[in-house]
N, C-alpha and C positions, 0 to 999 in steps of 0.2 A: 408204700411211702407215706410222711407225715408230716406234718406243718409243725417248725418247731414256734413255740408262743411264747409270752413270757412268764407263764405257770412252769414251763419247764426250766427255765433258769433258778425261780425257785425250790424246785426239784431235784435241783442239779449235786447238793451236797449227801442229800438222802438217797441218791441211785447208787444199785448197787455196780461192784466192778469186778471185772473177771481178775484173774490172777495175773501179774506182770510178766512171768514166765513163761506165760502164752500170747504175750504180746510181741515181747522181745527177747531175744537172747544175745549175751555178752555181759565183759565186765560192767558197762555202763547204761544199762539198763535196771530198770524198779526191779526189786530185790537180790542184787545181787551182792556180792560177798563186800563191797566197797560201802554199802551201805548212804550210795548218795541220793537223796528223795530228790532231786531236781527230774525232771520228764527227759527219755533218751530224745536224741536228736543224733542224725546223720545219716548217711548211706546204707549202713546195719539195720538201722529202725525199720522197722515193718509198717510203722505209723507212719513216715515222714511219704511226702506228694511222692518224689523219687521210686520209693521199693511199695506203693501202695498197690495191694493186690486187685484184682479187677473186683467190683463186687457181684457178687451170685445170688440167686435167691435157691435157698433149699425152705421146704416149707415143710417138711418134717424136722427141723432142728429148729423150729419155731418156739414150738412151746419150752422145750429145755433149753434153751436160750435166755430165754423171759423168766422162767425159773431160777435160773444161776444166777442172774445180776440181782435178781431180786431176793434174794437169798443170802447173799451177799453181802450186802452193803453197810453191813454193820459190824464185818470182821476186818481186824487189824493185821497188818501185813504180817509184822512180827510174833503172832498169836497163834497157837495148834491150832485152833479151829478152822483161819486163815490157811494155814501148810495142807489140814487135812481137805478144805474146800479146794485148794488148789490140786491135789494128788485126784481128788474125784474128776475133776473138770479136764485134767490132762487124759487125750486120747492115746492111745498105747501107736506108737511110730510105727508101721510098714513099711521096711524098703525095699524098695523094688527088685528086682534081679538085674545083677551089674551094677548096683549102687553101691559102696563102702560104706558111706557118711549120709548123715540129713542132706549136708547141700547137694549133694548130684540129686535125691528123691525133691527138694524143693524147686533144683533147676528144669526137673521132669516133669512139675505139675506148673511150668508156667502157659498160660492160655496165647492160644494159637491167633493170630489178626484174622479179622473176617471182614466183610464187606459192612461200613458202620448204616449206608442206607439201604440195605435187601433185605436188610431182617428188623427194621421199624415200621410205621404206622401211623398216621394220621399225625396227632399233635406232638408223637414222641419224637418224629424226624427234626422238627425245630431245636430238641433239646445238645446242648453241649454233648458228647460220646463219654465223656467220663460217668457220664449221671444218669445217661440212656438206658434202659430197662433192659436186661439181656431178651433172647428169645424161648421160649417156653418147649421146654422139650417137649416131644411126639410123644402122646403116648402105644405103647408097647403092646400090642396083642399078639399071644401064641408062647411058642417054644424059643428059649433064647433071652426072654425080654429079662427075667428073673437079673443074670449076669448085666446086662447092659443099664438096668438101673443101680444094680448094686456098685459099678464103676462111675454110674455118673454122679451119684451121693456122695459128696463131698463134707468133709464136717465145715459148719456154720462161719461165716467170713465175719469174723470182728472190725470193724470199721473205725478206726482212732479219729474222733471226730475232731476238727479245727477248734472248735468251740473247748471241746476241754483242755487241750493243749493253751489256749488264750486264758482258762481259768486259772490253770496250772503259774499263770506267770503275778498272780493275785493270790496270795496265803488264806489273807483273808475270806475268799467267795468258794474255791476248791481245796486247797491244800493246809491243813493246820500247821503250824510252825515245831521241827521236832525240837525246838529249844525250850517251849513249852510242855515237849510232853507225848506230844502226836507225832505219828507216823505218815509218812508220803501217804499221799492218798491217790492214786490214780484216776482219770472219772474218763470213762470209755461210753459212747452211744452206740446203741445196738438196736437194729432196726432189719423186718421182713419186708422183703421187696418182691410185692405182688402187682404183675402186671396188669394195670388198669384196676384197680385199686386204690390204692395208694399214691400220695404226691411226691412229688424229689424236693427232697430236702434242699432250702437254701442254707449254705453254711456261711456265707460272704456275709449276708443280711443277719444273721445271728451275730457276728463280729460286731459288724456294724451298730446292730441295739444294744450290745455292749458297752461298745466305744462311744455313743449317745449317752448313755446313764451315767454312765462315768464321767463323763464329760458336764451334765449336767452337775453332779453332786460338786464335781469342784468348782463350778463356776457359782453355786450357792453360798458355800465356801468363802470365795473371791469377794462375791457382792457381801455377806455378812462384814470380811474383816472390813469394805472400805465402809459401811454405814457406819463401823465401829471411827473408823479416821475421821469422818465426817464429824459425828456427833463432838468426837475431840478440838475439832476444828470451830463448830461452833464455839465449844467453849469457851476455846480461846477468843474468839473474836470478841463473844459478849465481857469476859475478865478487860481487854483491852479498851472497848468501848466508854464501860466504866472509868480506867484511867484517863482516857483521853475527855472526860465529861469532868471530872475532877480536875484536871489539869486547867481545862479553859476556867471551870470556877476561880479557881488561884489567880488564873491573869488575868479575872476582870478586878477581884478583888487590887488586883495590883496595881491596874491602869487605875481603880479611883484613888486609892488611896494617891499614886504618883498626881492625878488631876488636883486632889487636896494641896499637896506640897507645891505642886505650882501656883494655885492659886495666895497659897500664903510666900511663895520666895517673889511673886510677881507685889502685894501690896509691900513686904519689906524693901522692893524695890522702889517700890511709888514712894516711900517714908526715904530712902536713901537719897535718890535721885536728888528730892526736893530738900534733905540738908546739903548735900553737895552744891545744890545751887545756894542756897543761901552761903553757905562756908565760902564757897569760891569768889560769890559775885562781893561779898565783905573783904574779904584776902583782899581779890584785885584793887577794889575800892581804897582800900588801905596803903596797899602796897604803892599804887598808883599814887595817892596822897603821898606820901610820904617823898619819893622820889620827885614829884615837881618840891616839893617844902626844899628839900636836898640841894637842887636844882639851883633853885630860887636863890637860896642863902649861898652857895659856892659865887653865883653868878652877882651877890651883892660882895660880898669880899673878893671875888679879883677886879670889880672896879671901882672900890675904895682904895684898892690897893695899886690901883693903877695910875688913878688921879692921884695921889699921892708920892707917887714918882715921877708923874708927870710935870704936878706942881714946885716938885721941888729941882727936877733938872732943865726943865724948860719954863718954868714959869706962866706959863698957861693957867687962860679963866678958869673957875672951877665950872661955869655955868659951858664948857665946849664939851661939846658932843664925848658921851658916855663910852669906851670904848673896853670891850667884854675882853681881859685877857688873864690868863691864869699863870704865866711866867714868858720871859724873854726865850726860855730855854727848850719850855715844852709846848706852847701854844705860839707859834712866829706868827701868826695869821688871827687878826679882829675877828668876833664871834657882833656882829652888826644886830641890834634889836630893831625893834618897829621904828620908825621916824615919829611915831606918836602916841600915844596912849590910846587903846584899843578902847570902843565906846561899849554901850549895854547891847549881849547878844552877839557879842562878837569878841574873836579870840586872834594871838599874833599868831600866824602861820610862818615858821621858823624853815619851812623847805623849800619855800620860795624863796628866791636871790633875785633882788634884795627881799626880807622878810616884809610881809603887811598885815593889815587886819584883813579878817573876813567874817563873815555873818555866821554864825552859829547855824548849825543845819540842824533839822527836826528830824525824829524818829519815824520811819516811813509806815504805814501799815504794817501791821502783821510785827512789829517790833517794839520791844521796851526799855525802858532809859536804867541803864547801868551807872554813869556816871557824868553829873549836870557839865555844862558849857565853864570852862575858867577865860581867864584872860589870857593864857599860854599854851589851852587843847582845847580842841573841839568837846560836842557829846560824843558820849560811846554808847552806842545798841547794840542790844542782843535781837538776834530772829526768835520768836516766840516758836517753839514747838508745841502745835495743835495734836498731833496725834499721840506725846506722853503725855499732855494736858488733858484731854479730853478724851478717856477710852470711849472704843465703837464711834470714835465722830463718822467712820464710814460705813459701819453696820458691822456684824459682826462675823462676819465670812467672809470681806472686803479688805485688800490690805491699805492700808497709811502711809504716804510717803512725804515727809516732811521737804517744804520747797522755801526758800526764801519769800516771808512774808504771806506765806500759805501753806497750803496741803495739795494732795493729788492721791485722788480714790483710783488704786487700780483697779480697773478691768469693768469702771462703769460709766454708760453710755454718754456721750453730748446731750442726748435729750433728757436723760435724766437729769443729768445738771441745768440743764439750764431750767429745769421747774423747780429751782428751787431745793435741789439736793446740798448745795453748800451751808447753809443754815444761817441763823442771822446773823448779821456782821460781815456777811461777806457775799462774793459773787462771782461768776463763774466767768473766765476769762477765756475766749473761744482760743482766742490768738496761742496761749499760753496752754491751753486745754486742762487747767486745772482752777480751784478756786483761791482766790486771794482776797483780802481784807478792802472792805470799804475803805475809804479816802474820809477820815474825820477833817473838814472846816475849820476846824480851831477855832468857833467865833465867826467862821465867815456865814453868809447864808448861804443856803445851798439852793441853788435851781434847780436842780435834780435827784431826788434821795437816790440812794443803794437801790438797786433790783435783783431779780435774782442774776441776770447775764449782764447789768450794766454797773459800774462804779458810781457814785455820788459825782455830782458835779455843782462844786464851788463858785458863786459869783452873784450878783443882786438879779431877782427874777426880772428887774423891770427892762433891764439889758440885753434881753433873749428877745427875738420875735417870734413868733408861732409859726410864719410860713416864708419862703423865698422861692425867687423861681432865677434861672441864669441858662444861655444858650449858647452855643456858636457853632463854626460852622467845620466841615471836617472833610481832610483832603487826603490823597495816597502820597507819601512822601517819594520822591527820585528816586530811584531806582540804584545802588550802590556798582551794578556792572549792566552792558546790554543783555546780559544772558541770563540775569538773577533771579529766580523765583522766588513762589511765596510759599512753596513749601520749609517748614511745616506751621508755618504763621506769620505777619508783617503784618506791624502796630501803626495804624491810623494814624495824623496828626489831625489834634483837636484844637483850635484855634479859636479862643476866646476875645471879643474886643473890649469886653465890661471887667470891671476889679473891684472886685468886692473882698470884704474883708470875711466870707463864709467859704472860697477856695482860693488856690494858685492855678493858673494854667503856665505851666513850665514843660519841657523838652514834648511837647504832646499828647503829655497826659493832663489829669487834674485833682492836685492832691487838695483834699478836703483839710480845714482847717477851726471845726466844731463839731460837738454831736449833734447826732440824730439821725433821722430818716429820709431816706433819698429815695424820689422814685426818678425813672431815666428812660426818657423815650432818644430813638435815634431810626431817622428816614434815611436810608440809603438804598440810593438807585446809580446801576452801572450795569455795563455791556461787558459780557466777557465772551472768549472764545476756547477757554480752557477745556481738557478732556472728560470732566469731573466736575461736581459740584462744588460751591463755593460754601464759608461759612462765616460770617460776620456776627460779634458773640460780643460781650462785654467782660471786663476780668479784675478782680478788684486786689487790692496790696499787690502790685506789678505788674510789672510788663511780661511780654514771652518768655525772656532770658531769666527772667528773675524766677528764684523758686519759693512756695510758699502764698502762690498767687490760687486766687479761686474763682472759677467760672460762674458767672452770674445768669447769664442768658445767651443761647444764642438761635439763629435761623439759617436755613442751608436754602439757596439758592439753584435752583434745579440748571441742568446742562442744557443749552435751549437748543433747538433746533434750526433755529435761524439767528440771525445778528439783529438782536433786539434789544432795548434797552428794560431791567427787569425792578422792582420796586420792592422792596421788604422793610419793614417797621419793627426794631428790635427795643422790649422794653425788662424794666428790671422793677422790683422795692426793693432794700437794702437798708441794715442797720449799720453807719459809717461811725468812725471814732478820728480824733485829730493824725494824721500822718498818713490815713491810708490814703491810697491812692485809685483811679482808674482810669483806664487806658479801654481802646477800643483795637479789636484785633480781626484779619482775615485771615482765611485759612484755606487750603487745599488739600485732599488725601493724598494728592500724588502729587511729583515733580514736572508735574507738565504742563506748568501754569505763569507762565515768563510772565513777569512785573511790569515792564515795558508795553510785550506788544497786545496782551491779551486782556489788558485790564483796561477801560475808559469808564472813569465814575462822571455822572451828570454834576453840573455847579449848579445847583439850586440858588434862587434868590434869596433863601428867607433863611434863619438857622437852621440846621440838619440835626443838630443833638440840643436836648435843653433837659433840665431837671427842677425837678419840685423838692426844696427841700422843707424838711417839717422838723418842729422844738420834740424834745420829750415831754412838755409842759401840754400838748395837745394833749399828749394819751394816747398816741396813736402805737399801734403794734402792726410789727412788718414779719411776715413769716414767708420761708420758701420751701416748697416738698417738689419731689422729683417725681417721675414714673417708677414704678416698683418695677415691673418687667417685662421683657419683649415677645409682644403676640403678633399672633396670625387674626386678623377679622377676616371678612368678606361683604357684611353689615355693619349697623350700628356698634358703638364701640362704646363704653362707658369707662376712662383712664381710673388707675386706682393710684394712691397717690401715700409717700415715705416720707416724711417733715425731715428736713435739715438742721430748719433751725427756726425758730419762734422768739421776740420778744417779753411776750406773755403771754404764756400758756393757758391762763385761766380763760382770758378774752378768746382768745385763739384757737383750735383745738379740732383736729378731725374727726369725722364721724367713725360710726363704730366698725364701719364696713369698708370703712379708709379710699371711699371714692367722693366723700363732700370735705367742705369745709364748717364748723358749726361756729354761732358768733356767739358770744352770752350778754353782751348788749347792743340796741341800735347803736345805729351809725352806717356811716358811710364808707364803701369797699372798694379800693380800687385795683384789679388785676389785671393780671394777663398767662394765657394760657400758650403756651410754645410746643407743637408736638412734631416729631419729626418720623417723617415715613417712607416707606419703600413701596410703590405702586407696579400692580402689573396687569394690563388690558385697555382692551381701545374703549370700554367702558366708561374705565377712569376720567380721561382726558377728555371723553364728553360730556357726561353729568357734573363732572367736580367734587370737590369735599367740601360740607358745610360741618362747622362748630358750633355748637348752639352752649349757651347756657344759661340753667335755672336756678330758680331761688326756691328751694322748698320749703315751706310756711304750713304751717299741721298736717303735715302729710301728703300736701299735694304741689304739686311740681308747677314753677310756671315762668314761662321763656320769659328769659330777662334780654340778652343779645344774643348777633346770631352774625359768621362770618363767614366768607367765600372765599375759596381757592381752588381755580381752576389745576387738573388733575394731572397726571403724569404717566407713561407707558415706561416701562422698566425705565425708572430715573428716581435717584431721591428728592426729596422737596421738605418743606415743612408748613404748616397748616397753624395758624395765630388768631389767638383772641383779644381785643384788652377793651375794656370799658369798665364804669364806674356805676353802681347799683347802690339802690339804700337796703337796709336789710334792719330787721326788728331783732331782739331779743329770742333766742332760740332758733333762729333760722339757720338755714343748712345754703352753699352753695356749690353746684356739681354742674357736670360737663360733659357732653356727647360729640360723641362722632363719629358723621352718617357718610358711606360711601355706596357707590351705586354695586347691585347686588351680585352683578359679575366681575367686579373689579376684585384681586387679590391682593391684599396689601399687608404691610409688615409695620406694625409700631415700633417703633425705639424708645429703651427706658436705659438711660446711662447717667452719670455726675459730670458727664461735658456739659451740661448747659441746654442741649438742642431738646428733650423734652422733660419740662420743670413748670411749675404753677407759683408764680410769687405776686404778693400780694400786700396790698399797706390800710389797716381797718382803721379809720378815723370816727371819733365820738359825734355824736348828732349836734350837740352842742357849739358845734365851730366849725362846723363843714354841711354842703347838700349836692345832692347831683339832680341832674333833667336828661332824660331821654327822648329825643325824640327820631321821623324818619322823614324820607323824603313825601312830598303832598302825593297824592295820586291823583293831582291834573297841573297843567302848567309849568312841568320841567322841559328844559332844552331840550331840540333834539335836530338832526342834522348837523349844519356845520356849524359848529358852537366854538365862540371864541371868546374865553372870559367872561362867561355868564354863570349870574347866581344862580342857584337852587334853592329850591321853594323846601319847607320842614311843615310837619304837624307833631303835634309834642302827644307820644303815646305812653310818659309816666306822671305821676304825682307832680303837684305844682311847687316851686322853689322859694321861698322867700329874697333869696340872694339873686338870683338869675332866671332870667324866664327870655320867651319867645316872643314878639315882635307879635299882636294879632294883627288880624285883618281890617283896613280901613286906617290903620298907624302907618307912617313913616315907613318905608322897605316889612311890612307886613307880611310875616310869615316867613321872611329871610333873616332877618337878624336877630342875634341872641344878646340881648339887655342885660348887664349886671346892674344889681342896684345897692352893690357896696364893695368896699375897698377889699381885697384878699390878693389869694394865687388861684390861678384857675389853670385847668389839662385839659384839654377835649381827647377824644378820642372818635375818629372818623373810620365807618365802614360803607365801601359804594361799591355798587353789582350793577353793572349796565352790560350789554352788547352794541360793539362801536369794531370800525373799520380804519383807526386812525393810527397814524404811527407812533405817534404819543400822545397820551393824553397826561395833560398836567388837573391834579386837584389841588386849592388854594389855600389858606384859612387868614383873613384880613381882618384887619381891626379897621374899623371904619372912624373917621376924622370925627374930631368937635369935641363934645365937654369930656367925651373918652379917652383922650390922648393923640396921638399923631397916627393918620391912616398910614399902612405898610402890612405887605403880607408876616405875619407870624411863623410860618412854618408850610412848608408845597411836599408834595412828592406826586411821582411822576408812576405810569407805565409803557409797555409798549405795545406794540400789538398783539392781540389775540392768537394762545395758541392754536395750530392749527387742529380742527377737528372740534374745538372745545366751543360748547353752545353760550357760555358769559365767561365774562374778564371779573377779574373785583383790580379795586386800588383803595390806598387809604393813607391814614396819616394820624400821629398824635406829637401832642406839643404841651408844654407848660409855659406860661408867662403871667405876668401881674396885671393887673384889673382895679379901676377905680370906680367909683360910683357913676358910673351911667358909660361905660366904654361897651362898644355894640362888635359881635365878630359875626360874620359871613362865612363863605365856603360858597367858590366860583368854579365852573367847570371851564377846559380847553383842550382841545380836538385839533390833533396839529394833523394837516393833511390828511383829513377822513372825515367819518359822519356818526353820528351819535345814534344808534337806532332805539334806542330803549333802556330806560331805568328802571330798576324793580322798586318799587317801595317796600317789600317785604323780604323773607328769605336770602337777608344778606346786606342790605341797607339799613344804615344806624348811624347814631349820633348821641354820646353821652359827654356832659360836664361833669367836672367834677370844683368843688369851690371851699377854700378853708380862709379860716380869718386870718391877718396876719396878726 
């Protein structure tokens, strides 16, 4: 046996083959009379698995075996040499006795079954029986043997291998094509099988390496033609690339050239526009002319013509009354003129019955005169359009929307407007939220020029005063049903006794009636029994119902625990114009807050609401910012802060990290800080929350005031500042807020009002403040009833107002003015006390000052439970003359006073402007 390799495949055309005629017999077999070269196939084949003879080893037909193919394989079937190779190679037929024919001698030598495992050996038993090595005959000693070999020699078993039958069905690798020329080629393997020797042929795995190569060449094949697709495919894509890079060239060239053409149909438009004004506003001008001329002259010949009917059928004065008629027939009804000749500036107004004169009206802002005032028509104006006047008045990515008497930049901010985004000549109208045309004088002087957010204002400066101050007192109106609440708001009544010609106090509110700046304190104290916190808030241009209204300020009153009476100070700055109005309002989250039974507000004796109003002639700027947004502390908390709105920005201005405020020149501040919170732990409600704030001056920080409110266990509340600071040039002012270090608490940052920083900067020049605190020997303490409190003044000294020293008159109690203005205090007091109210006072004390009476009270009640100090406080504005002195009395209603701090939450600031 032997391993076939693939040197034999290469071999395979050059082996030689025996003759066909001794492979197979019949018509459809190699060479026979049909002449068909395809390879026999069927049940006749001596080749095919079916009739495949068992194979033998004879090892004396080796060598002429090996001989013949080899000898061979270079004759053609159809060739003598071929005929005569095959006549040698055929062995002459023996038939047996009782045979006829070949087939009985072929069906005589078929091989007998034998046992396939008694006659193997070792690794042969594993092998398949068709491939299995026969057994090796005995050899023969003696008499006899001669015949028994001579029968067992069989002639040589030709073995039609699979393999060539597989090449046979390839022209190309075994068989030449006879249409070329060549003759069937048979290819027969022939091989001695010597046991233990030789190997057994794989003929499966020959196939197989076949079918692999072949397999292989066309898959070469395969992969060339698609590199060839491939490369086509680039092609195309880079040809394509190229179009598509030329294509976009063309559309830029397109889009400029189209940019050119707009640029020149946009200025033939500017040149069109502005004849069509001129053309039209001439036309009208004319046309208009013309028709009063028309007018005029009809309306003088029908009553020459009328008086002359008249005089001649009734005889009537000529001097009676003129009467306008154009016939009996077509006018029955008198056309009535003025009763008198219409003077300078003024024209007869013909639509009124009876007709009269009236004043000629002027061109309002932002419009220009088309055609002057006659005696028979008013002026006629046109609205000025700024945004075809004036390309990019909004910038150039900004659109323009033309408004009566102004413009309106879409889509940019309030605060950019009001720094002065309108440009000059005009200013920025919050109400309107766009810009419109300053207010020209005509001659008059103005007390006010143009700003960037405010209008000019018309009138002699000597007619303004610089400050006012105005109070009164404020009550819960009746209740409209027993069962009504105050969800989700019910407006205060404010109840003024003074009339001044600076506001109205009408249906409970108080509509302002000048510009300017208003700051607004308001002391309210009341017991409720509600499910929820309360919110007492200020709100400006309306009421609840009314829409268009804006929250200014407000404070939430926490849910208390017992029936006590509780004390909160709500304050505002605000930039006010003629009409607006404000109202004060309560509020509740929910419905479970009945009007009636749950609400008792205290009657104070003194005003409850007062305001300071200030000219624009001060200089003063009022700005308000809100909290930006809602955190979690646990500590210290430094608010950052979103501006609203600013009078002037240049003066005004937040720091860069938007938790100060920065000033660009001295003067004097007067704020107030409102934050409102959500508290959770018994931590809270012991230590409390203090507000501190400082003035930061070259980079260093230093407590200005400092405010106390006692804490809260899951409840809202809100935590207030306000006092009045001097501040230099460049300075900064910011704001903390400390809570104790187990307490979890939640800030609110919303546009309701409840936490917001407003503020009103006055120039050094016309205002000062004093701070001082309580002495740290000599205050009340026990049962204190209406007694004063001792001060030590711990800022800079006032020229306007100072402190009372020691060895003076009520030394170290009373605060001296020593000239005519408006004055605010603002009061903060930190004690522990056991009383059930305590009232604090603020009194103007009798003589060259004016008439003693308390100014302004507010009230607390008792101490929450758990919490180690109370605070109370109070601020007010009222007017001051040269030497009027104010106090601040304590009272301890049923209880005892144990302790005042002088620090960490006691203060006392004035604040003082000239009038």
């Amino acid at each position: 046996m032997f391993l076939v390799t693939p040197a034999l495949l290469l071999l395979l055309p050059w082996i030689s083959v025996q003759a066909v005629a001794e492979i197979c017999r019949g018509t459809h077999c190699f060479g026979a009379d049909t002449g068909d070269p395809r390879p026999c196939t069927g049940a006749r084949c001596p080749g095919s698995r079916s009739s495949r003879p068992p194979r033998q080893h004879e090892p004396t037909t080796h060598g002429r075996a090996a001989h013949t193919v080899s000898g061979q394989h270079h004759a053609h079937p159809g060739s003598p040499m071929a005929a005569a190779a095959a006549a040698r190679m055929r062995a002459p037929e023996v038939l047996p006795a009782g045979c006829p024919d070949a087939e009985c001698a072929a069906a005589g030598k078929q091989p007998q079954p034998s046992n396939d495992t008694r006659d193997c050996r070792g690794i042969e038993c594993r092998l398949p029986p068709r491939i299995r090595p026969r057994v090796r005959a005995r050899s023969c000693v003696g008499e006899g043997c001669g015949s028994e070999e001579s029968a067992s020699q069989l002639p040589p078993v030709h073995l039609p291998d699979r393999a060539a039958q597989f090449l046979g069905d390839f022209p190309e690798l075994g068989y030449p094509s006879s249409e070329l020329g060549g003759a069937p080629l048979g290819v027969q393997l022939t091989c001695d099988i010597t046991p233990g020797e030789n190997e057994v042929p794989s003929e499966d795995a020959l196939i197989l390496h076949l079918q692999l190569a072949k397999g292989q060449e066309k898959l070469v094949e395969a992969l060339r033609a698609q590199q060839m697709v491939i490369r086509d495919l680039q092609q195309k894509l880079a040809d394509q690339q190229e179009a598509l890079l030329s294509q976009q060239r063309e559309i830029l060239d397109q889009q400029r050239r189209m940019y050119e053409q707009m640029d020149v149909v946009k200025a033939q438009y500017g040149l069109l526009s502005d004849t069509v004004k001129q053309v039209s506003f001439q036309g009208l001008q004319g046309e208009l002319q013309s028709y009063f001329e028309s007018h005029l002259a009809g309306l003088q010949s029908q009553a020459r013509s009328h008086l002359q009917k008249s005089y001649a059928v009734h005889k009537m004065d000529m001097d009676s009354k003129a009467m306008d008629v154009v016939g009996e027939a077509h006018f029955p009804q008198p056309l009535l003129a003025c009763p008198s000749a219409c003077g300078r500036e003024e024209f007869c107004d013909f639509q009124r019955d009876p007709p009269q004169c009236e004043k000629c009206t002027m061109c309002p802002p932002g419009f220009f005169l088309i055609s002057q005032c006659s005696p028979t028509a008013d002026r006629m104006c046109q609205d000025r359009d700024e945004c075809l006047e004036v390309p990019n008045i909004c910038g150039e990515r900004v659109k323009c929307l033309n408004t009566p008497g102004g413009f309106r930049c879409l889509g940019v901010s309030e605060r950019e407007a009001v720094m002065g985004f309108c440009g000059p000549d005009y200013f920025y109208n919050q109400e309107l939220q766009e810009c419109q045309a300053c207010t020209d004088c005509d001659g008059e002087p103005v007390s006010a020029p143009c700003a960037a957010a405010t209008d000019s204002v018309c009138g002699r400066p000597s007619q303004v005063r610089l400050s006012r101050s105005w109070g009164a007192s404020v009550g819960v109106p009746p209740a409209s049903s027993p069962g009504g609440h105050i969800f989700p708001g019910l407006q205060l009544s404010i109840r003024g006794k003074e009339k001044v010609d600076l506001l109205s106090n009408e249906a409970g509110q108080v509509t302002f009636l000048q510009h300017g700046l208003v700051w607004l304190d308001h002391n309210f104290a009341i017991k409720h029994s509600c499910r929820n916190f309360l919110q007492v808030g200020m709100r400006l241009n309306g009421s609840q119902e009314e829409e268009g209204g804006r929250d200014l300020s407000g404070v939430r009153i926490e849910q208390p625990d017992g029936k006590y009476y509780q004390g909160v100070s709500v304050s505002s700055g605000v930039e006010v114009e003629p009409d607006h109005t404000l109202a004060l309002l309560l509020r509740s989250p929910n419905q479970h807050c009945n009007q009636s039974k749950d609400l008792h507000l205290y009657d104070v004796a003194a005003p409850s609401v007062s305001l300071l109003w200030l000219s624009h002639d001060t200089g003063a700027v009022a700005m308000t910012a809100q909290m930006s947004l809602l955190t979690h502390y646990q500590t210290s908390y430094r608010p950052t802060f979103r501006m609203t709105s600013v009078s002037d920005p240049y003066m005004v201005a937040l720091t860069h990290d938007s938790r100060g405020v920065r000033f660009t020149e001295s003067g004097v501040v007067k704020f107030v800080l409102q934050q409102a919170l959500y508290s959770m732990g018994h931590s809270c409600v012991r230590e409390g929350f203090s507000l501190i704030a400082y003035v930061n001056r070259n980079g260093t920080g230093q407590e200005a005031l400092q405010a106390f409110k006692a804490g809260v266990n899951y409840r809202d509340t809100s935590v207030t500042l306000s006092g009045a600071v001097g501040v230099a040039g460049g300075d900064a002012l910011s704001f903390e807020i400390t809570s104790p270090s187990q307490c979890n608490t939640r800030y609110f940052g919303d546009s309701s009002g409840i936490s917001v920083l407003s503020l009103i900067w006055v120039p050094s020049a016309v205002s000062s403040a004093l701070s001082a605190t309580v002495s740290r020997a000599g205050l009340p303490s026990g049962a204190v009833r209406n007694k004063p409190l001792s001060f030590q003044q711990i800022g800079a000294d006032s020229p306007q107002v100072g402190l009372a020293r020691a060895g003076e008159p009520s030394g170290r109690r009373n605060f001296v003015f020593r000239e005519e203005g408006t004055a605010n205090v603002a009061l903060n007091l930190k004690l522990i006390h056991s009383c059930n109210i305590v009232k604090v006072t603020l009194q103007r004390a009798g003589g060259q000052g004016g008439q003693a009476g308390p100014v302004a009270q507010q009230l607390s009640g008792a101490m929450p439970e758990g919490s180690e100090w109370a605070s109370v406080g109070l601020r007010a504005s009222f007017p001051v003359q040269n030497g009027t002195a104010v106090y601040v009395t304590l009272d301890c209603v049923r209880g005892r006073v144990n302790q005042i701090t002088h620090e960490g939450g006691t203060n006392i600031s004035i604040l003082w402007v000239a009038v």
